[in-house]
C-alpha positions, -999 to +999 in steps of 0.1 A: -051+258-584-056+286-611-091+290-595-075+300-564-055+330-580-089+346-587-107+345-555-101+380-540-082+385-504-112+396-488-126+363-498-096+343-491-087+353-458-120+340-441-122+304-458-085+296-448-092+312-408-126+288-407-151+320-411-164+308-442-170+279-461-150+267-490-171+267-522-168+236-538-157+249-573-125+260-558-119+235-535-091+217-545-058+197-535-035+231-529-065+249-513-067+219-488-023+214-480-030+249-473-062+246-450-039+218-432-013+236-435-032+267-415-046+238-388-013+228-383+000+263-364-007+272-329-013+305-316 
């Protein structure tokens, strides 16, 4: 989770909208209720 804090917005954004793929040292357990999370909305 503490990984998470340190990725930068510009960075963030684009993993959780699908732009960019997660790197696997900060893939974790919040990272993915949130990805779900993200999936779960409907525009």
């Amino acid at each position: 989770y503490e990984r998470l804090l340190d990725v930068p917005d510009t960075e963030f954004l684009p993993m959780v909208t699908g732009e960019r793929p997660v790197p696997a040292d900060i893939d974790c357990a919040v990272l993915q209720k949130i990805l779900a999370f993200r999936h779960s909305l409907t525009f």
